[in-house]
MITIPA-318901 format. One record per residue (C-alpha): residue number from 1; residue in one letter; x, y, z. Coordinates in Angstrom, 2 decimals. Example, Ala and Ser with C-alpha at 12.3 -4.5 7.8 and 13.67 -1.06 7.14 Angstrom:
    i  aa       c1       c2       c3
    1   A    12.30    -4.50     7.80
    2   S    13.67    -1.06     7.14
//
This chain:
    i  aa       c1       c2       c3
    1   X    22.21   -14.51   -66.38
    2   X    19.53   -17.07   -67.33
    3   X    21.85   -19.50   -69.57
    4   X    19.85   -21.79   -72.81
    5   X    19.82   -25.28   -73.26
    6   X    21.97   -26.71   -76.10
    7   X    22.29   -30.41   -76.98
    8   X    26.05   -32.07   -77.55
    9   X    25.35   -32.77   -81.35
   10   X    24.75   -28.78   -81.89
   11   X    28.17   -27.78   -79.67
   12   X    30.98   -28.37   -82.41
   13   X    34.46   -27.21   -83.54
   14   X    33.72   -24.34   -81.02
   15   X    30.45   -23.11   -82.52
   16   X    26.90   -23.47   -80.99
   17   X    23.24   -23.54   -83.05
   18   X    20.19   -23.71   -80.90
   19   X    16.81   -25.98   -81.77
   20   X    14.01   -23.91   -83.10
   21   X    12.10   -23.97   -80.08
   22   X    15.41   -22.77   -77.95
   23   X    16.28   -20.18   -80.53
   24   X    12.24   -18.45   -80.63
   25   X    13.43   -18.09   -76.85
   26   X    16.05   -16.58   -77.23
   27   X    15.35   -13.70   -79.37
   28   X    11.57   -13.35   -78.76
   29   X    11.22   -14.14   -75.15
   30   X    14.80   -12.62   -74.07
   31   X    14.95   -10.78   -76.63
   32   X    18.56   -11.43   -77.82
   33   X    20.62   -10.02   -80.81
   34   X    23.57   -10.75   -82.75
   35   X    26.76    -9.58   -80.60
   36   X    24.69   -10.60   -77.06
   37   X    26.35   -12.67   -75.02
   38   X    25.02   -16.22   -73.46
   39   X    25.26   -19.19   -71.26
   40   X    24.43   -22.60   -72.82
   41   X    24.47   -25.71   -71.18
   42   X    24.87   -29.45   -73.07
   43   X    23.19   -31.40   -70.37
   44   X    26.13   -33.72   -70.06
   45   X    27.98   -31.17   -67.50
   46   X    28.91   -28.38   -69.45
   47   X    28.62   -25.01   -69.83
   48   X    29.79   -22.14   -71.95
   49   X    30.01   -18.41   -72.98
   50   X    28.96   -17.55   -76.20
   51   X    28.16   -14.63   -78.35
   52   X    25.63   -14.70   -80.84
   53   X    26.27   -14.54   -84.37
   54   X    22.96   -15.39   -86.03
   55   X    19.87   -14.17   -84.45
   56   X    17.64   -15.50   -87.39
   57   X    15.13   -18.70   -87.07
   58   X    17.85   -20.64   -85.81
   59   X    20.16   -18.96   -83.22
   60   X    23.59   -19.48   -83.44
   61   X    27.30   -18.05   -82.83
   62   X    30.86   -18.80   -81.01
   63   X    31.52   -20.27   -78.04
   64   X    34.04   -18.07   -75.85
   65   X    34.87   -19.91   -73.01
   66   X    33.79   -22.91   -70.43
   67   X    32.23   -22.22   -67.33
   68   X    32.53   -23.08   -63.92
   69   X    29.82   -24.38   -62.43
   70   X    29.09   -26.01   -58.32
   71   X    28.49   -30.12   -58.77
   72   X    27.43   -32.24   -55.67
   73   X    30.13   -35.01   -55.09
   74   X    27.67   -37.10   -53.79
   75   X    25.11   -39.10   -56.41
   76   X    21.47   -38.39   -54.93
   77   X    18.78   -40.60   -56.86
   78   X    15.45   -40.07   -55.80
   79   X    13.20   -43.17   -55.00
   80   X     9.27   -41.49   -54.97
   81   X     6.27   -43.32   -55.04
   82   X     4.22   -41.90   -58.42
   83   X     1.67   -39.72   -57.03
   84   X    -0.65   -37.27   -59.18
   85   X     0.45   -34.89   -61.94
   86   X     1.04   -31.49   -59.96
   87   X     2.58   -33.63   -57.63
   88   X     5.09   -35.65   -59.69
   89   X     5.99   -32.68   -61.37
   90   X     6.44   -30.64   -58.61
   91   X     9.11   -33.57   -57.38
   92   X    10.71   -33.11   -60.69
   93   X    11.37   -29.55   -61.11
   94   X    12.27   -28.88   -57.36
   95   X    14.06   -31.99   -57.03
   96   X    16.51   -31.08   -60.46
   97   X    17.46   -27.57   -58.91
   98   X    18.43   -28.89   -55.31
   99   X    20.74   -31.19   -56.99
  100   X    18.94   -34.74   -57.62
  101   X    21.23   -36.92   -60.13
  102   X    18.65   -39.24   -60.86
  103   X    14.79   -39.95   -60.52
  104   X    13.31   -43.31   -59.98
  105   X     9.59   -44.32   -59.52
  106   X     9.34   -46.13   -57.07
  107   X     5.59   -48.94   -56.94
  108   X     4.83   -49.48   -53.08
  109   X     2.33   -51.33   -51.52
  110   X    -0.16   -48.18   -51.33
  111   X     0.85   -46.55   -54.54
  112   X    -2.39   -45.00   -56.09
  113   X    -0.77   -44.56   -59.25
  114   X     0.78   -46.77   -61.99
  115   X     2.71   -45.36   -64.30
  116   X     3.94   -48.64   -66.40
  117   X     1.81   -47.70   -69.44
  118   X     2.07   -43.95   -69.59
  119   X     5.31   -43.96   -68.57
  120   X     7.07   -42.69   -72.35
  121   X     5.07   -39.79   -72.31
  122   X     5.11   -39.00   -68.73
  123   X     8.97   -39.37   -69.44
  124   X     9.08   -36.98   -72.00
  125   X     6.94   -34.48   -70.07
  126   X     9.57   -35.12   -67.07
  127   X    12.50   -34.49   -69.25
  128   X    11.04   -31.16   -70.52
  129   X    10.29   -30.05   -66.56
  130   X    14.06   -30.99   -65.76
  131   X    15.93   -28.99   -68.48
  132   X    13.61   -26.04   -67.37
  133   X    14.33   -26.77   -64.19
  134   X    18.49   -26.75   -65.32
  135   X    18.10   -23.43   -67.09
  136   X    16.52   -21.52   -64.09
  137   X    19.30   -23.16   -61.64
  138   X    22.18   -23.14   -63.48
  139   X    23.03   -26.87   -63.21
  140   X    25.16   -28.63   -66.39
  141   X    24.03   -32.07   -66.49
  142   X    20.12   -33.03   -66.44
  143   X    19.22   -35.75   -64.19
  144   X    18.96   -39.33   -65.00
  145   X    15.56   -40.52   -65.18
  146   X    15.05   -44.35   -65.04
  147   X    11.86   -46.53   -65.52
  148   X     9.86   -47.54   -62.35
  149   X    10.56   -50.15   -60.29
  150   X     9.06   -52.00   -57.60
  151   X     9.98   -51.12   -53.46
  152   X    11.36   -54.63   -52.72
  153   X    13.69   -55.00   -55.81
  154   X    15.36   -51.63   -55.42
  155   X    16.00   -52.09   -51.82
  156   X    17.28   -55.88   -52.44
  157   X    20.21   -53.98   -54.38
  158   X    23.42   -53.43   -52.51
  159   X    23.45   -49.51   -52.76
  160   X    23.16   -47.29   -49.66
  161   X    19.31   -45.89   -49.05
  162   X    17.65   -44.08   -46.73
  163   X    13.82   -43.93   -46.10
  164   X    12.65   -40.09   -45.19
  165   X     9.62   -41.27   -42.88
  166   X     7.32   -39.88   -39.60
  167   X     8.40   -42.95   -37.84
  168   X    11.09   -41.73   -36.07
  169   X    12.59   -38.74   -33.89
  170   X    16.05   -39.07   -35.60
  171   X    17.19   -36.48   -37.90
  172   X    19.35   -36.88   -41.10
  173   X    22.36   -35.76   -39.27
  174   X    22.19   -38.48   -36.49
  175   X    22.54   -41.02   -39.34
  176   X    24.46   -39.14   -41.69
  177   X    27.96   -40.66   -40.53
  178   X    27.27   -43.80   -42.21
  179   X    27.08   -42.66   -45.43
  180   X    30.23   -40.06   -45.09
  181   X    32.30   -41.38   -48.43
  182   X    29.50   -42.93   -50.22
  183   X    29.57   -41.28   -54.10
  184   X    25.77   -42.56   -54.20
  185   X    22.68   -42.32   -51.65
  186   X    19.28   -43.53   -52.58
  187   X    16.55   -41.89   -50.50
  188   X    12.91   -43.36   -50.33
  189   X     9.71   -41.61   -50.32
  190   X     6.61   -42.95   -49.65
  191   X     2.79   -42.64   -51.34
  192   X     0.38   -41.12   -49.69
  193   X    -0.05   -43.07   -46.33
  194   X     3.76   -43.79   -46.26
  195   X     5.22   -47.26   -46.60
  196   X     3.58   -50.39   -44.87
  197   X     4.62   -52.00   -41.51
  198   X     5.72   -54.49   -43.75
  199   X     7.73   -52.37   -46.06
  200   X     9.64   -51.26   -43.25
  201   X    10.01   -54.45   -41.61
  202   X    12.04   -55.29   -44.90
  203   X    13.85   -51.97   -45.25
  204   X    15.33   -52.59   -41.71
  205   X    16.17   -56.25   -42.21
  206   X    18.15   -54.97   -45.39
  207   X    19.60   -52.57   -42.85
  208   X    18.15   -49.16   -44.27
  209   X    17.49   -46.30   -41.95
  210   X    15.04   -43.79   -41.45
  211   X    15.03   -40.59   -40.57
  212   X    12.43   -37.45   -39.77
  213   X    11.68   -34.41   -41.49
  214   X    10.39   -32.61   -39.06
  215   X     7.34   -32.89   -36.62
  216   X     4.50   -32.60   -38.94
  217   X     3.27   -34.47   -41.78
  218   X     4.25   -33.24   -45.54
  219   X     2.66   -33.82   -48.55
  220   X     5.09   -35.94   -51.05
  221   X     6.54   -33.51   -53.25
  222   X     7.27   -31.15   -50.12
  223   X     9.08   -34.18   -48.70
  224   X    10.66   -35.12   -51.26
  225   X    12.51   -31.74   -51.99
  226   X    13.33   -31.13   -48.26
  227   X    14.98   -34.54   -48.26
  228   X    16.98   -33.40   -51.23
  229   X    17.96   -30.03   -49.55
  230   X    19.10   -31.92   -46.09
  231   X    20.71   -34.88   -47.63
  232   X    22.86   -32.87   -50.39
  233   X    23.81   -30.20   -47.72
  234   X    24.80   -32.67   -45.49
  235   X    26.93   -34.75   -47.64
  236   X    28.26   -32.45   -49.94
//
């Protein structure tokens, strides 16, 4: 059951009303009616049962009961590189329905993009892709998407990270024993060309590890979500 997207401030006292936009959805799209039963999700890690009551321009009804839902135990924040629309987008929707907490841009040394200016509305484009992307995959809680950042100051932080890169034979699993307990993992990937020599010179000195996805080159947004998918199944 495909489940609708319902912000906190319209979940109250046990009763549910939907946003225009959300409610045209439900009843012209999926064709709803008073007495249907739906999923609704907050965004803030819950979800519900409800049954309709009004089916008018704005959708609204009871709330039944909270549902379960599965939740990663370990924090995943994406570090990407800001590569073209399709691309970026691409990183975004995939990236929310394997399980990413948290998307940061990340400005490298070959970065072909900056995103410092456009970044409200590319924001509010990303934030639209991402509660899509929560509908279609059932997740509660939309990812955290923070402002970007440049290579050298996020890796100067004391947080775990890992860079997924071609420069090595190692697989996630040969490394993953160092990060068994961590509640957060950062994982790095690069523009198109991949980081410097440099950049990796200083990932290593700030004792960051790579490892391989495989024996062929991927584009970024392929990368990035088959990081995602080995890292999250890996950890947990």
């Amino acid at each position: 059951m495909p489940q609708y997207f319902i912000t906190p401030d319209r979940i109250r006292a046990g009763m549910f009303s939907a946003a225009e936009d959300e409610s045209r959805h439900i009843t012209r799209a999926a064709r709803k009616r008073v007495g249907d039963e739906i999923e609704i999700f907050d965004g803030m890690g819950n979800r519900y049962l409800a049954v309709i009551g009004d089916a008018g321009d704005i959708v609204s009804g009871k709330i039944i009961k909270k549902l379960d839902f599965a939740v990663y135990k370990t924090r995943l924040v994406m570090c990407f590189a800001p590569v073209s629309r399709t691309a970026a987008e691409a990183i975004i929707e995939h990236c929310t329905e394997a399980g990413v907490a948290a998307f940061q841009p990340v400005m490298a040394e070959r970065s072909q993009f900056d995103w410092a200016e456009s970044w409200p509305e590319k924001a509010i484009r990303f934030k639209t892709l991402m509660i899509a992307a929560c509908k279609q995959s059932g997740r509660a809680s939309l990812p955290e998407l923070l402002k970007p950042r440049e290579f050298d100051d996020l890796l100067g932080e004391p947080a775990p990270a890992v860079i997924a890169s071609g420069c090595t034979d190692q697989n996630f699993g040969a490394i993953s024993a160092g990060f068994a307990g961590s509640p957060a993992i950062k994982v790095f990937i690069g523009p198109e060309g991949g980081f410097t020599k440099g950049e990796m010179e200083y990932a290593a000195e700030k004792g960051v590890k790579s490892f391989s996805l495989g024996k062929y080159t991927l584009r970024a947004e392929t990368a990035a979500l088959a990081a995602s998918v080995v890292i999250l199944d890996k950890l947990g």
